[in-house]
C-alpha positions in Angstrom: 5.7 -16.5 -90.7 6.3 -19.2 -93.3 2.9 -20.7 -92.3 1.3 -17.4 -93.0 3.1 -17.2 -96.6 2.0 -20.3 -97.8 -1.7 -19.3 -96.5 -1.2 -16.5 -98.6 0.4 -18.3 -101.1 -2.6 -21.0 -101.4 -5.3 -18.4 -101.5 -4.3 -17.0 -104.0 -4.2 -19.5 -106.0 -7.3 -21.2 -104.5 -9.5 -18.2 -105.3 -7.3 -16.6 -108.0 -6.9 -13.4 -106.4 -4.6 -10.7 -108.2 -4.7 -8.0 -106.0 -2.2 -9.6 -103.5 -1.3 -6.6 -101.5 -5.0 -5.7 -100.6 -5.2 -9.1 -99.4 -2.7 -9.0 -97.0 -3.4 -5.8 -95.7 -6.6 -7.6 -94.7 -5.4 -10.3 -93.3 -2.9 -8.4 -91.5 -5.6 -6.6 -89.9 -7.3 -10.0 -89.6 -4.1 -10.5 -87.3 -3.8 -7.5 -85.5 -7.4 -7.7 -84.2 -7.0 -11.4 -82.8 -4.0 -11.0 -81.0 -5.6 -8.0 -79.5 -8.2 -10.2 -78.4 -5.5 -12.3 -77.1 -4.0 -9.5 -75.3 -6.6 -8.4 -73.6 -7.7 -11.9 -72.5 -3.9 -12.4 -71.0 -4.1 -9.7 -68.6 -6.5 -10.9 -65.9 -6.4 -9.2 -62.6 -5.3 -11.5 -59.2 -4.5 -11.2 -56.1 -1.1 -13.4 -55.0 1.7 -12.7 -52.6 3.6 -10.1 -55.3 0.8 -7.6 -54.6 -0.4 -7.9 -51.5 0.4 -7.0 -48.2 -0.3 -6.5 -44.7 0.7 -3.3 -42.6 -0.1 -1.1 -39.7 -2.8 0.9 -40.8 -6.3 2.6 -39.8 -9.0 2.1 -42.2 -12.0 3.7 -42.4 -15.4 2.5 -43.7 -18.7 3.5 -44.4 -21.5 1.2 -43.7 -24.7 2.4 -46.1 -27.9 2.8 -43.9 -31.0 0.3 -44.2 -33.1 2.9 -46.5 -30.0 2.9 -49.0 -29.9 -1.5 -49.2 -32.7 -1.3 -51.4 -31.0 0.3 -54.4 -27.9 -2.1 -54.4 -28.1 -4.4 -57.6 -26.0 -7.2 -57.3 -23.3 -7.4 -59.8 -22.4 -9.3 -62.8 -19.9 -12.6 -62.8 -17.5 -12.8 -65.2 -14.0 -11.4 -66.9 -13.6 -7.8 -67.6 -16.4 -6.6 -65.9 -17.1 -2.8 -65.6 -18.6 -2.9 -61.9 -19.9 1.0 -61.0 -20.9 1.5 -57.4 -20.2 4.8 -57.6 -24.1 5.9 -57.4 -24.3 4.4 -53.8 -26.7 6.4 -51.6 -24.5 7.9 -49.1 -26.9 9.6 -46.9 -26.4 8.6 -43.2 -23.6 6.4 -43.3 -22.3 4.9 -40.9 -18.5 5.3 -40.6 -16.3 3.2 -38.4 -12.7 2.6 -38.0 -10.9 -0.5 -38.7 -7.7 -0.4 -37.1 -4.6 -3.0 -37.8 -1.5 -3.4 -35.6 0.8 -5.9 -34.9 -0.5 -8.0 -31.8 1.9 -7.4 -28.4 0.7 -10.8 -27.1 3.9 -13.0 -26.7 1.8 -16.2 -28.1 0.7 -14.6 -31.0 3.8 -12.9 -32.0 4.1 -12.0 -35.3 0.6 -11.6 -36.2 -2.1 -8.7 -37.0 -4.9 -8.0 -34.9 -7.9 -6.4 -36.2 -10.4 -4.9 -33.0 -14.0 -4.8 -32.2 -16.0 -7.4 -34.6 -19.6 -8.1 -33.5 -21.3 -11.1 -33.2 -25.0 -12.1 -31.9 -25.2 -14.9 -29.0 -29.2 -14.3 -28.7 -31.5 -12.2 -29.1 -29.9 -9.8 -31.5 -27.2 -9.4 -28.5 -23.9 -10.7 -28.3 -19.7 -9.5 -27.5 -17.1 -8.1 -29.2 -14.1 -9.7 -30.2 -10.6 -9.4 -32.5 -9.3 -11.4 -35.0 -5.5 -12.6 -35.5 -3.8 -12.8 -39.0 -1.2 -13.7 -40.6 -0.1 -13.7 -44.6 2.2 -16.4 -46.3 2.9 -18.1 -49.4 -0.6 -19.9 -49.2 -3.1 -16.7 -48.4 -4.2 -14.0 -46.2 -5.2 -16.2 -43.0 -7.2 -15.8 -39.9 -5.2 -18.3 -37.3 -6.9 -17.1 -33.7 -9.9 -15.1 -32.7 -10.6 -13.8 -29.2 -10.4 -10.9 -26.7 -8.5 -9.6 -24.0 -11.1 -8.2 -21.3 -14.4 -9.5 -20.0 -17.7 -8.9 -21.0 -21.5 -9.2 -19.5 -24.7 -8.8 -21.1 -27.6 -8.0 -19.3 -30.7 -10.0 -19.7 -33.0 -9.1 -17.1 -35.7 -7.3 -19.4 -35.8 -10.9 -20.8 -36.0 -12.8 -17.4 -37.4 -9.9 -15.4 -34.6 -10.0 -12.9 -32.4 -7.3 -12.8 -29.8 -9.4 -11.2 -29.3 -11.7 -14.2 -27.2 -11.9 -17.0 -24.7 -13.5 -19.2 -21.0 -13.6 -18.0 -18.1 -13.6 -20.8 -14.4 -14.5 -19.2 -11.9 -13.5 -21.7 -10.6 -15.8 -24.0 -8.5 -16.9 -27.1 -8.9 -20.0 -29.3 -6.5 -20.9 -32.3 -8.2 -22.6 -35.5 -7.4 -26.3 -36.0 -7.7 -25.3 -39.5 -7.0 -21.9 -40.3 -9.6 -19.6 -42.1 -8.5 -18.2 -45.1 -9.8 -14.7 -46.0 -7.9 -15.0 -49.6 -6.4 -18.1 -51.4 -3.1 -17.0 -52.9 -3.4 -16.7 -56.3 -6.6 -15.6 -56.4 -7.7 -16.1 -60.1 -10.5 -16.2 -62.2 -13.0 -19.6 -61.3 -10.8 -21.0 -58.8 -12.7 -21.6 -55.2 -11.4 -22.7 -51.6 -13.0 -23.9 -48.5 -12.3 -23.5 -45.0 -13.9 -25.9 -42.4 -13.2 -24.9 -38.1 -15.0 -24.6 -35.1 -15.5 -21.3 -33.1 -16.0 -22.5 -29.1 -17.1 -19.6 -26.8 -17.4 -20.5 -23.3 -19.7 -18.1 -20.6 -21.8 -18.4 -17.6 -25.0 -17.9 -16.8 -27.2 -16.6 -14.2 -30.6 -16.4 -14.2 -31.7 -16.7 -10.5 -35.4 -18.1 -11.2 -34.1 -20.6 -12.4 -31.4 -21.5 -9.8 -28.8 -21.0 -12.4 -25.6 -19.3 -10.4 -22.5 -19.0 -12.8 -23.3 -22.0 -14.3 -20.5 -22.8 -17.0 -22.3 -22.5 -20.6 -20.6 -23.0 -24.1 -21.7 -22.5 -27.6 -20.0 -24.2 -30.4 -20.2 -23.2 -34.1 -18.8 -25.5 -37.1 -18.6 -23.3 -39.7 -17.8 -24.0 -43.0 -16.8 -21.4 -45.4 -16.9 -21.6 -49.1 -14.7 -18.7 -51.2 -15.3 -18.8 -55.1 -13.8 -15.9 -57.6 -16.5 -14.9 -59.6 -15.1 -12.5 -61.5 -12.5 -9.8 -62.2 -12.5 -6.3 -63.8 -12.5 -2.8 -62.6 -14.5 -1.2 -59.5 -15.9 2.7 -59.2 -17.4 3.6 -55.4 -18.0 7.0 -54.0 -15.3 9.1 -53.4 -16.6 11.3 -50.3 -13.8 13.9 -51.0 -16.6 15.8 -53.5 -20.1 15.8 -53.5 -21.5 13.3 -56.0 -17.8 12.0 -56.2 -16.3 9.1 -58.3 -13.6 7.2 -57.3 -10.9 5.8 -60.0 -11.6 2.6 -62.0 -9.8 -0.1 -59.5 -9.0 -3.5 -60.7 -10.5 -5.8 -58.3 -11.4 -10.0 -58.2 -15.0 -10.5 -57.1 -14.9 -13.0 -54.5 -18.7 -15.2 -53.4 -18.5 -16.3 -50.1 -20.8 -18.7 -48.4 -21.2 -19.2 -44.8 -22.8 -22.0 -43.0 -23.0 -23.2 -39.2 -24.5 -25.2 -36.9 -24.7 -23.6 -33.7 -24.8 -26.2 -30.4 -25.3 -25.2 -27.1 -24.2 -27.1 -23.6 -25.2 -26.0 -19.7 -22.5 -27.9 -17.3 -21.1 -29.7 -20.0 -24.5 -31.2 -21.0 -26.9 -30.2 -24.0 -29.0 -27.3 -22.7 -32.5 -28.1 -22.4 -35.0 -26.6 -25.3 -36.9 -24.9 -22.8 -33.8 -22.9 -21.9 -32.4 -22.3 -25.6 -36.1 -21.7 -26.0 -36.6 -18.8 -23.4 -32.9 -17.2 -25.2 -34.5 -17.6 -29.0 -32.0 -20.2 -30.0 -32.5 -23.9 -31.4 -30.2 -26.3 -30.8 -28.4 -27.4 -33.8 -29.4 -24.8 -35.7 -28.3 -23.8 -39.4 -28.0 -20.6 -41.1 -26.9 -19.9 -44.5 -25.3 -16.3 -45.7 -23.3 -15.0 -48.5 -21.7 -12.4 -49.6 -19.7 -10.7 -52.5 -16.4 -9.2 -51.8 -14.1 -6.7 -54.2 -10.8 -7.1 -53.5 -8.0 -4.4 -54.5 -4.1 -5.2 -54.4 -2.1 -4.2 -51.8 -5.1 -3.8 -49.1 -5.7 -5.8 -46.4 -9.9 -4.6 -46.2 -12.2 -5.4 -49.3 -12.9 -2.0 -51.3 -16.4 -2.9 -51.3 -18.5 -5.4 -49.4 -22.3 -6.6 -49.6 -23.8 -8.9 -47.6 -26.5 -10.9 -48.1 -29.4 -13.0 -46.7 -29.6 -16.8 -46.6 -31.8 -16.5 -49.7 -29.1 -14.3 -51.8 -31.3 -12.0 -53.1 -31.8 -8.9 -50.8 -28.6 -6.9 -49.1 -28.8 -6.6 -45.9 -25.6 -4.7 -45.5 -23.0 -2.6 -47.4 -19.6 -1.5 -47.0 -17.0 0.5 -48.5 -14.1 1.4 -47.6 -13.7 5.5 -47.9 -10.2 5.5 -48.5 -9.9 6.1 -52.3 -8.4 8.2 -54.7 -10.0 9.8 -57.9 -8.3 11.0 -61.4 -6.6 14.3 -59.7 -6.0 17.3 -61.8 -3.0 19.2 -62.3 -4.5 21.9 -60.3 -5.7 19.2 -57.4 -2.4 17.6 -57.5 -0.4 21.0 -56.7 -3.3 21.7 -53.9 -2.1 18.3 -52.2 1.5 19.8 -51.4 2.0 19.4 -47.8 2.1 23.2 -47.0 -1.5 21.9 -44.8 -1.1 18.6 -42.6 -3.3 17.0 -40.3 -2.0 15.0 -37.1 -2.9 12.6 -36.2 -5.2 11.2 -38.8 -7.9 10.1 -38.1 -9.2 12.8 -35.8 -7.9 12.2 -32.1 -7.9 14.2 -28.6 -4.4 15.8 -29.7 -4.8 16.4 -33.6 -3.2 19.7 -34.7 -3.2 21.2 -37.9 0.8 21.4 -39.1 1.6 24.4 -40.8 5.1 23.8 -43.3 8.0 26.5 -43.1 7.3 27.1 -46.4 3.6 29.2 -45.6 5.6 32.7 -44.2 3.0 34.9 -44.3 -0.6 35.4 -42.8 -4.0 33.6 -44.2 -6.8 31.4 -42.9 -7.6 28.1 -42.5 -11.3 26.5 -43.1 -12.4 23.3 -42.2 -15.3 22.4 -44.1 -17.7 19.3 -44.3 -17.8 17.1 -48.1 -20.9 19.5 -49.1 -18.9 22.4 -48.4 -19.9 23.5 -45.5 -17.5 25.5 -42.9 -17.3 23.9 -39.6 -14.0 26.0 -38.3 -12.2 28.8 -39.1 -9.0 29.7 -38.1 -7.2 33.4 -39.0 -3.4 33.3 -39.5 -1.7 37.0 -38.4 1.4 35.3 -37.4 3.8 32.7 -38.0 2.4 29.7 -36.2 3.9 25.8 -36.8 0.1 24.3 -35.3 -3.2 24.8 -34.2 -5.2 22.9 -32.0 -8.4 21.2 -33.8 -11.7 20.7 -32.0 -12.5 16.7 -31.7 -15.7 16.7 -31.6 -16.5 16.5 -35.4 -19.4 14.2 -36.0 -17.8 11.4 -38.1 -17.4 11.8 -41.5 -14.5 13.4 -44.3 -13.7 17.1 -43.8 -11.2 19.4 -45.2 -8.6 21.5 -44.2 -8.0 24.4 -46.8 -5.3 26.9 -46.0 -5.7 30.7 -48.2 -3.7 33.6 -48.4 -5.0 37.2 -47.8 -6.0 37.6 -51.7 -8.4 34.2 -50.7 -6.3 32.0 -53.3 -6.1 28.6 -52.3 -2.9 27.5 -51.4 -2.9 23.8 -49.8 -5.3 21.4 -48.8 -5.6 18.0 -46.8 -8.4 15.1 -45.7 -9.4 14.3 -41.9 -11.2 11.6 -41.4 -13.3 11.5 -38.5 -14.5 7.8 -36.9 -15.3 8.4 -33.5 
């Protein structure tokens, strides 16, 4: 303050100014406007341990389809950005569930399991597997990867032998080095790289070739580069509406980088090249991919996800997750009153719509499609606590509206369907 006086104080006299009032009031405003600036710059969006965590839950996402890719613009780096995905072509997605539970294997105790990732071995086939996590004070880790049950693949339209085919024993590997998914605190230009090997061991049978469950392995080192971007606020859609926007979310934009080199051995040997030839594989082979990640607090899946080529210039997937909220209304707040309850939610064999105490008299029910279109309909003459919902929905959202006789909406809820 006394710094700020003397300023005064010497301009003044510097520029013999006699209107000393209108000069502070325009420095003061001078002031103001910098330490708003300064204000704005301090509150930067992270993710750290305070504001995230890691439950039981059921996600659902929507994968765009390949004629939608071609409209995604990649965003902008930086602080404070505006990101607004909300203009996504949504036509034939592609919803799937992403479930989370705490793992029952006595090994792994203590950890999260996520079910049913995908990934190629040749020829645009490959197995399914889950992925183990944990969060501490360090970041959001992936310690084991793995599955519980046995696969085969068939490859006899490749071999023309019916007979052969590509055994998967079921299996479980720990990281050396675990991967991180996010670096706790996530903020603003920092980076973080995570170097392991992924071993997958399977036999193979391919009878022209006298090969009879001969013991195969494939080993990836994979190196994995994180970098935040970004930070700022996120729109997607919000499938509740048609042409929906979801809230502004504040969100770090994470860049991820990917590269391997894939080896593969026959009996413990190097496979020969005219084998890994005959499968579409190279030995020692490296690929490149990236992608660009919004994360949200408190959520253990990425709001929205695009994937990328090794050239980092055309999507070749895109991901959201469907699970979002928009600026309700008064009137859409009261609507959301729990009169109306699907469960359980998602859509199961045994869902039931639950009908509160509080609903006394008689009414309908409609279940209706995001474009409003009625799928089900359901006519209230009596006091009923639940009906039974068909399960055979094609996946998607759909809403359960409950009216009185005068057709005044009194309650309504979400399902989500991922089948």
């Amino acid at each position: 303050m006394f710094v700020f006086v003397f300023f005064i104080i010497y301009l003044r006299n510097k520029f013999k100014i006699k209107n000393e009032v209108s000069m502070f009031r325009k420095l003061l405003m001078v002031l103001l406007i910098i330490s708003s600036l300064c204000a704005v710059a301090q509150n930067e969006f992270f993710i750290d341990k305070d504001n995230f965590k890691i439950v039981p839950r059921t996600d659902s996402l929507a994968r765009l389809s390949p004629n939608a890719l071609q409209s995604v613009e990649k965003p902008l780096y930086g602080e404070n950005q505006k990101w607004d995905y909300s203009n996504l072509d949504t036509s034939d997605l592609i919803i799937k569930k992403l479930i989370s539970e705490i793992t029952t294997y006595p090994t792994m105790k203590g950890l999260f399991v996520y079910h049913d990732f995908f990934e190629v071995l040749a020829f645009n086939r490959g197995y399914y597997y889950d992925e183990f996590y944990k969060v501490d004070e360090e970041g959001y880790k992936n310690m084991v990867w793995g599955f519980p049950y046995s696969q085969k693949i068939n490859i006899g339209d490749l071999t023309g032998n019916e007979l052969d085919n590509i055994f998967i024993p079921y299996q479980f590997y720990p990281f050396d080095n675990p991967r991180f998914i996010i670096k706790f605190p996530s903020k603003y230009a920092t980076s973080i790289t995570s170097n392991f090997v992924k071993s997958l061991f399977f036999k193979l049978n391919i009878f022209s070739l006298k090969i009879y469950d001969n013991l195969a392995h494939k080993v990836s080192h994979i190196e994995q580069t994180d970098s935040v971007v970004g930070w700022g606020s996120l729109k997607v859609p919000n499938l509740k509406e048609t042409n929906g926007v979801s809230k502004d979310y504040d969100v770090v934009l994470i860049q991820r980088t990917t590269a391997r080199i894939d080896s593969f051995f026959l009996q413990e040997k190097p496979a020969s090249i005219e084998l890994l030839k005959a499968f579409g594989v190279e030995q020692g082979a490296k690929s490149t991919s990236h992608s660009l990640i919004f994360w949200r607090a408190n959520k253990q899946s990425p709001l929205l996800t695009i994937n990328y080529d090794s050239s980092f210039t055309k999507p070749n997937d895109v991901i959201f997750d469907i699970d979002v909220a928009k600026e309700l209304s008064i009137e859409e707040t009261n609507l959301n009153n729990g009169i109306v309850s699907v469960y359980p939610n998602p859509l199961q064999l045994d869902s039931q719509i639950i009908i509160s105490d509080n609903f006394t008299s008689s009414g309908s029910i409609l279940v209706s499609d995001i474009f409003g279109n009625v799928t089900e309909k359901f006519s209230i003459t009596e006091i009923k606590s639940s009906i039974k919902l068909n399960n055979n929905y094609p996946n998607g959202i759909y809403f359960v509206s409950l009216y009185d006789l005068n057709n005044k909406l009194l309650s309504q809820t979400k399902i989500i369907v991922a089948q």
